[in-house]
N, C-alpha and C positions, 0 to 999 in steps of 0.2 A: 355566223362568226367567221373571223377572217382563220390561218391557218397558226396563227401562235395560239402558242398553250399559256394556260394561265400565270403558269409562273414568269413567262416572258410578261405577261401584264402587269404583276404586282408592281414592279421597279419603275413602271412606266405612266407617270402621270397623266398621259392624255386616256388612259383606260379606266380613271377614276370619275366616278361621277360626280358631279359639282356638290362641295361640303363644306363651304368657307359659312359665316357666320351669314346669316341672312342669304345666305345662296345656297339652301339645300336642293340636290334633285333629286325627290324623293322619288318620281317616276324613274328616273336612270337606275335611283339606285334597285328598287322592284325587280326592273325589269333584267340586272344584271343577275338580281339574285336568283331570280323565274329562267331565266336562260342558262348561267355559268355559275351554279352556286361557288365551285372551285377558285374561279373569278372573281367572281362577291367576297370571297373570304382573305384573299389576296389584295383585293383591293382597298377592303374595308381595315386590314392591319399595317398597308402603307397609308392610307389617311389618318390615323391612330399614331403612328409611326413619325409621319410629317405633324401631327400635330403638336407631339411632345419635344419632337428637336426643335420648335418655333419658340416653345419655352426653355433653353440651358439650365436657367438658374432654378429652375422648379422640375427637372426632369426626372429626376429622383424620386419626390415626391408622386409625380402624374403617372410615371410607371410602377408604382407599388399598386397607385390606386387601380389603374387598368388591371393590374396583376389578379386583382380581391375582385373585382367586376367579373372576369376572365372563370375565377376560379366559380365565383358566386353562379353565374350560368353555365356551369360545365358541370355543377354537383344541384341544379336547383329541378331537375327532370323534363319540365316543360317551360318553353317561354313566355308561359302565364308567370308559370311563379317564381322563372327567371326576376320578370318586372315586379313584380310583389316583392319580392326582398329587395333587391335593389330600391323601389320606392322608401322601402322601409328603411334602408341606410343612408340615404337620402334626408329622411325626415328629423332621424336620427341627430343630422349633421346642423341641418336649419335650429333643430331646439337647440343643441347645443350653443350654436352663435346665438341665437338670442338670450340663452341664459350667461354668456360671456360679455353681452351688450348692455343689460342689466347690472354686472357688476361693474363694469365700467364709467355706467349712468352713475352710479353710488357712490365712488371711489372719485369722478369728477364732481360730483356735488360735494362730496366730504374736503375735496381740495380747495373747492369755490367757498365755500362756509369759511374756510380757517386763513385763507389768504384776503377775504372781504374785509373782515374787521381790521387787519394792519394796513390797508390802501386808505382803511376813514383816516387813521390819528396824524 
């Protein structure tokens, strides 16, 4: 590694390894984390960082969630069970939308029903 210290990496985009949607570098990202964990961790909270100021109008929201993520693996002991609860607030989140999708099907069918009969007369 060159002579800058990590923290000069974090702020520095060209020391991130590629994370845009369809362009992860999972080997970069490995290999920064196998080499510079310091590094990885700096770098990995300006890609997190840049990811949330791309959205304004939901920043709010994307850094509480990070926050509960953040906290969820910092009290979960191991990164197995990091991912296990995290799956599990995840999964959480899917039923939910689909139980919000259902009542929505319901509610537009109930509108379709009552608005049909006055389009016949």
């Amino acid at each position: 590694m060159s002579g800058h210290s990590s923290t000069e990496k974090s702020g520095d985009p060209a020391h991130v390894p590629a994370h845009g949607p369809g362009n992860f570098d999972f080997e970069g990202w490995r290999k920064l984390a196998a080499d510079d964990p310091a590094a990885y961790f700096d770098a990995r909270r300006w890609a997190i960082d840049a990811f949330i100021a791309a959205a304004p109008d939901r920043s709010d929201e994307l850094r509480q969630l990070q926050n509960q993520l953040d906290a969820m693996r910092a009290s979960a002991g191991s990164p197995l069970k990091a991912v296990w609860q995290i799956t599990g607030m995840m999964q959480d989140h899917v039923e939910l939308l689909g139980h919000q999708l259902d009542v929505l099907k319901r509610e537009t069918d109930r509108l379709r029903a009552r608005i049909a009969p006055r389009s016949s007369r």
